[in-house]
C-alpha positions in Angstrom: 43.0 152.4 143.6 39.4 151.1 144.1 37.4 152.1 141.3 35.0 155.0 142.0 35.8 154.8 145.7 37.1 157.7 147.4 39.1 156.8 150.4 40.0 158.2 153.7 43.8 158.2 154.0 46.4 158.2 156.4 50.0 158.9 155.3 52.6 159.5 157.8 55.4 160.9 157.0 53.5 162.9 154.8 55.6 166.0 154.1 58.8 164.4 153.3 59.7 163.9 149.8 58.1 160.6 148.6 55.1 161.0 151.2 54.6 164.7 149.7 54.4 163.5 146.2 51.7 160.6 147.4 50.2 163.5 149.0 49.3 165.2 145.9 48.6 162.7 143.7 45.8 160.7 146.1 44.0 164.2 147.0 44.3 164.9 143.3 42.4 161.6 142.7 39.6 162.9 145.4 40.7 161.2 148.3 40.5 162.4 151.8 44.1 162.7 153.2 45.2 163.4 156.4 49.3 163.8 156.4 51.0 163.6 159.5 54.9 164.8 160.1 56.5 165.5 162.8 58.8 167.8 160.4 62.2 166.4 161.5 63.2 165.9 157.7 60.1 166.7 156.2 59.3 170.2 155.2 56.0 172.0 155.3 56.6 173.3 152.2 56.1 169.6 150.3 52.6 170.5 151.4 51.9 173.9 151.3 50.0 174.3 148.4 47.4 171.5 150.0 46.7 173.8 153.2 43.0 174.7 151.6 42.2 171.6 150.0 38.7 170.8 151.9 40.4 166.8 151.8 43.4 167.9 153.0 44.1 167.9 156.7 47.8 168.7 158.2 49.0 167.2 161.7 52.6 167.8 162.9 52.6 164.8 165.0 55.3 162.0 166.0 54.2 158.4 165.1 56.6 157.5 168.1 53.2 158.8 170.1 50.2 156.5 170.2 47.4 157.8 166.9 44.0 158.0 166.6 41.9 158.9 164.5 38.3 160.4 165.2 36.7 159.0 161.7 37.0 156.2 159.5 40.3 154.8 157.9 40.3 153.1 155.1 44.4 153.5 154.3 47.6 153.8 156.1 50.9 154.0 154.3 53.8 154.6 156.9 56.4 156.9 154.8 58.1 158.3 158.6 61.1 158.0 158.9 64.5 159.7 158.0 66.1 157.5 155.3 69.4 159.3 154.3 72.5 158.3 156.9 73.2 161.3 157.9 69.9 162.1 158.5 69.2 158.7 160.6 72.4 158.6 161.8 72.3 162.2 163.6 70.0 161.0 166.4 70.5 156.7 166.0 67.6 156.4 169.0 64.7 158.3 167.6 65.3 156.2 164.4 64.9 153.2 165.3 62.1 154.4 167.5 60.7 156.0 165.1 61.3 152.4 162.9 59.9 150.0 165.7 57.5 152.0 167.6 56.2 153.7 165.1 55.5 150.4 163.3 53.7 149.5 166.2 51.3 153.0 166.8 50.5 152.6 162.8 49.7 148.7 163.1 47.2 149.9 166.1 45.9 152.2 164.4 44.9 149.6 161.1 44.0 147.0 164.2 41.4 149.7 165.7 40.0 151.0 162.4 40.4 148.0 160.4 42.6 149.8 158.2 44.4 148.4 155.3 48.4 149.8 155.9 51.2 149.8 154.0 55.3 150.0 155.4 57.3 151.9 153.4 60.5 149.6 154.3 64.1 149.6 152.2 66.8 147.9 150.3 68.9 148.7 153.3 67.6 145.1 154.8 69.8 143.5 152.4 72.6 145.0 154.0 75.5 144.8 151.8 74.5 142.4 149.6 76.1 138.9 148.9 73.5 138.3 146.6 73.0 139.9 143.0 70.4 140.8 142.3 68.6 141.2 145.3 65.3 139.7 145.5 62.6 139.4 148.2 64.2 135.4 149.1 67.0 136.9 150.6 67.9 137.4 154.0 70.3 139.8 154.0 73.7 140.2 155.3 73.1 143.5 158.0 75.9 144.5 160.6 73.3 144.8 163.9 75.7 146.3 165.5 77.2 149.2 163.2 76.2 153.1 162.1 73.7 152.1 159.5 72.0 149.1 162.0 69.7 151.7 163.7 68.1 152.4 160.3 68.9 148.9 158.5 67.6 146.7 161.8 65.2 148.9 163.0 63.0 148.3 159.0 63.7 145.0 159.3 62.1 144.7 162.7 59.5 147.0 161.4 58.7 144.0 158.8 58.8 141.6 161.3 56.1 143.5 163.7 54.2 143.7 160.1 54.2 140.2 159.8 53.3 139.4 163.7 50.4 141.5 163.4 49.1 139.5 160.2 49.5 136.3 161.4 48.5 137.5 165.2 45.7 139.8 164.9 44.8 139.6 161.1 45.4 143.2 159.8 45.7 144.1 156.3 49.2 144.8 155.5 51.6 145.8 152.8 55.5 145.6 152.8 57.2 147.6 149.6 60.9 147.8 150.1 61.8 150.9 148.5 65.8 151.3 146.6 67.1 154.6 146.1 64.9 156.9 145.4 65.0 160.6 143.5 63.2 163.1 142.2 62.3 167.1 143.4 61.6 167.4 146.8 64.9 165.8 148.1 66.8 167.7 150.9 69.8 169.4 149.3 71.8 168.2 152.6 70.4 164.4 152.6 73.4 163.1 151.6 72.3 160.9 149.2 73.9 160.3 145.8 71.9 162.1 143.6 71.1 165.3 145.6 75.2 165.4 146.6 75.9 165.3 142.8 73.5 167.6 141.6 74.0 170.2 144.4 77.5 170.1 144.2 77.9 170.3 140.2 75.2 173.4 140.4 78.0 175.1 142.5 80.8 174.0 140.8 82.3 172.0 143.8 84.4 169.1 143.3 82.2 166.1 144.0 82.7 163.7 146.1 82.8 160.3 145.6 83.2 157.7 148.1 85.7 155.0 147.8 87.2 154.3 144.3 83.9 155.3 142.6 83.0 151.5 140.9 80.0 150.9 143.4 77.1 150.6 142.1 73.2 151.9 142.6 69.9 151.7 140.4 67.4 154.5 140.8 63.9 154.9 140.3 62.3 157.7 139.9 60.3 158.8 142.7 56.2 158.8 140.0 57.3 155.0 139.2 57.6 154.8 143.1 54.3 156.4 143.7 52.8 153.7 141.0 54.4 150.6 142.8 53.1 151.5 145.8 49.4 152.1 144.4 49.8 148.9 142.7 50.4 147.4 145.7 48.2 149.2 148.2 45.2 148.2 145.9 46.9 144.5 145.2 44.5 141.1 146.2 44.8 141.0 149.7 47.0 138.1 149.8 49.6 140.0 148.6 51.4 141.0 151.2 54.9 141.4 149.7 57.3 142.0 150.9 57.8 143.6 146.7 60.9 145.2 145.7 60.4 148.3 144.2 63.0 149.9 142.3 64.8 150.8 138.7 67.0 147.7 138.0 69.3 149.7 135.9 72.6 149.4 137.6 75.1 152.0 137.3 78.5 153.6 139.0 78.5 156.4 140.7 81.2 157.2 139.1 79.2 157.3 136.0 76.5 159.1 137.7 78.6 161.9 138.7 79.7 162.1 134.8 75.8 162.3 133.7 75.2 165.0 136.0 78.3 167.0 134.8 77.3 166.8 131.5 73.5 167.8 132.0 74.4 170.8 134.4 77.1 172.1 132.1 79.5 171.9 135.6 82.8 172.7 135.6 83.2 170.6 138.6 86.1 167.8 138.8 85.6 164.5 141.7 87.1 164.5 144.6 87.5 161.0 146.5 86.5 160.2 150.2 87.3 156.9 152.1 84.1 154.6 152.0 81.8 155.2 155.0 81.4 151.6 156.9 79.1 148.8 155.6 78.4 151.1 153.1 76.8 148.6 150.3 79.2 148.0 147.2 76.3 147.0 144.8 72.4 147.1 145.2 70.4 146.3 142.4 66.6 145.1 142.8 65.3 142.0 141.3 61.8 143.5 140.4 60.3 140.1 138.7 57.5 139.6 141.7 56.0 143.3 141.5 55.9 142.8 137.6 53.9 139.2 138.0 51.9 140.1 141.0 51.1 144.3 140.3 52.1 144.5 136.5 54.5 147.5 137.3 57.7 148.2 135.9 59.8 151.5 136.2 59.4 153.8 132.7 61.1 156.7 133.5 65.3 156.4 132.0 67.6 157.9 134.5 68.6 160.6 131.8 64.7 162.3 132.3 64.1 161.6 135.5 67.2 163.6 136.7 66.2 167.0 134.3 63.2 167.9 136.4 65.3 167.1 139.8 68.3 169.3 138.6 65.6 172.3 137.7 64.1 171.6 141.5 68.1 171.4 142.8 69.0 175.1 140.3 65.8 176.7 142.3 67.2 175.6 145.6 70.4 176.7 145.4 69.4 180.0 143.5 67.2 180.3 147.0 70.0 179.6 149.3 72.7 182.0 147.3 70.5 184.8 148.0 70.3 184.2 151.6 66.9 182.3 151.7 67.3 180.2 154.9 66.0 176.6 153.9 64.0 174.8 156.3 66.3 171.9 156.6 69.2 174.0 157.2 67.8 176.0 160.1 66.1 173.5 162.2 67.6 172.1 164.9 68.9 169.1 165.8 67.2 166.7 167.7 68.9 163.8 169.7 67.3 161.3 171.9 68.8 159.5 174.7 67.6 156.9 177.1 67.1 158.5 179.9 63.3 158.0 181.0 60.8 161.1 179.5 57.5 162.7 179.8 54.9 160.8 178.0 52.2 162.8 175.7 48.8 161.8 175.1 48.2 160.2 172.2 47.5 162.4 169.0 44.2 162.6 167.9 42.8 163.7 164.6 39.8 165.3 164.6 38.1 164.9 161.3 36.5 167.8 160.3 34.3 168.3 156.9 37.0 166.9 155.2 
């Protein structure tokens, strides 16, 4: 971060589970933060304990809506989006709005305020891989047409929209493609590797593994994300990326499911599920550019990084086995369609003496 400087900061998708984290840790370091969700996946909760921080402002607000902000901006990172398939898959449309028009409100904002913005975009644009490692060179090999497309096209339009408004209009951007992921905060119900797992084993349920169990995934956990991202943020401004950012230990699920056993003492056994479709059979991130051109590397081993998440999981379900209602569980769905709909104004943020 800019030595000295305190900042004023946009993050949308603030209160999800990375954008919570980034959250605390940039108010923490004294900047001023205004976090915007529209709390489809994120929960108010992430960012509770920030409601009275004087550089702390909270906005449940839809970046599918034109933004503005009344104040200077000197940061954008654009975190909103739901990025587990059964979360993007539930309502396809408002994802890859939310991927492409969203893109577009952020980038207008940066344009207006001359900005400096980051997109949070994913491994997912490699699709399922034919090349291994990936690294940033690759193109991809992405069904456009299937489930995942709505979430897998709609980042990598997001990056192209990026790049358009670089070249066209000369704003300040930052592409990180994020891999999996993990870390406290995750939705018990994202259905996501490490949260099934976990969740499951805590319950003693059989977990499920997809397919014969050999795939493979690398994860990173989610305060080496929150570093990459700095890094990158605060990188020359040639450095546009795109940067892979992600843990390039590769390991089975199948393995995975066997670590988690064994640190939640879980009598639980595996149960196997057919594949979902273009569901990715190995993803592993070539991280060599964000090492030469941020200096960052993962630290944290997959063995401590999942003993804080499994304490965060053991509260959770402790909650919900008493009959606490969690937020994720009781809100309801939300599907778009594309029938024509009422427009909002744009949302405005008035800055107060934050």
């Amino acid at each position: 971060m800019v030595a000295n400087k305190k900042l004023d900061i946009v993050i949308t998708g603030g209160a999800g589970f990375i954008g919570s984290h980034l959250c605390d840790r940039l108010v923490q370091k004294g900047h001023r933060i205004v976090c915007i969700d529209n709390l489809d996946t994120g929960r108010i909760d992430n960012v509770r304990p920030l409601a009275n921080h004087r550089n702390f402002t909270f906005v449940e607000g839809d970046v599918r809506e034109p933004l503005s902000i009344d104040g200077p901006v000197d940061r954008i990172y654009n975190l909103a989006c739901p990025a587990s398939p059964p979360h993007y898959q539930r309502d396809p449309i408002g994802t890859i709005r939310t991927c492409v028009l969203g893109a577009q409100h952020v980038l207008e904002l940066a344009r207006a305020t001359g900005a400096r913005v980051l997109q949070a975009s994913t491994s997912e644009v490699y699709g399922d891989p034919e090349m291994h490692p990936q690294a940033e060179s690759y193109r991809g090999a992405v069904n456009p047409i299937g489930p995942r497309a709505c979430y897998d096209e709609g980042k990598r339009c997001a990056e192209a929209m990026f790049f358009d408004y670089h070249r066209v209009h000369g704003v300040a951007i930052k592409v990180a493609r994020i891999f999996n992921t993990y870390g406290p905060r995750m939705l018990e119900n994202d259905g996501r590797v490490i949260s099934n797992f976990v969740v499951q084993a805590l319950r003693d349920q059989p977990i499920t593994l997809y397919g014969d169990g050999t795939q493979t995934r690398s994860f990173c956990y989610v305060a080496d994300l929150l570093d990459g991202l700095e890094l990158l943020m605060e990188s020359d401004p040639a450095v546009t990326g795109p940067v892979n950012l992600g843990n390039p230990r590769e390991i089975s699920v199948k393995e995975i499911a066997a670590m988690v056993v064994a640190q939640t003492r879980s009598r639980s056994t595996l149960a196997f599920a057919p594949l979902p479709q273009d569901d990715p059979r190995r993803r592993r991130p070539d991280v060599a550019t964000a090492a030469r051109l941020l200096g960052w590397q993962p630290r944290i081993t997959l063995e401590d990084g999942l003993r804080p998440t499994i304490d965060y999981f053991a509260l959770a379900v402790a909650r919900s086995s008493h009959g606490t209602p969690r937020v994720d569980d009781s809100a309801p769905q939300r599907h778009e369609t594309s029938a024509p709909r009422a427009r909002r104004a744009p949302l405005t943020v008035v800055r107060g003496s934050a």
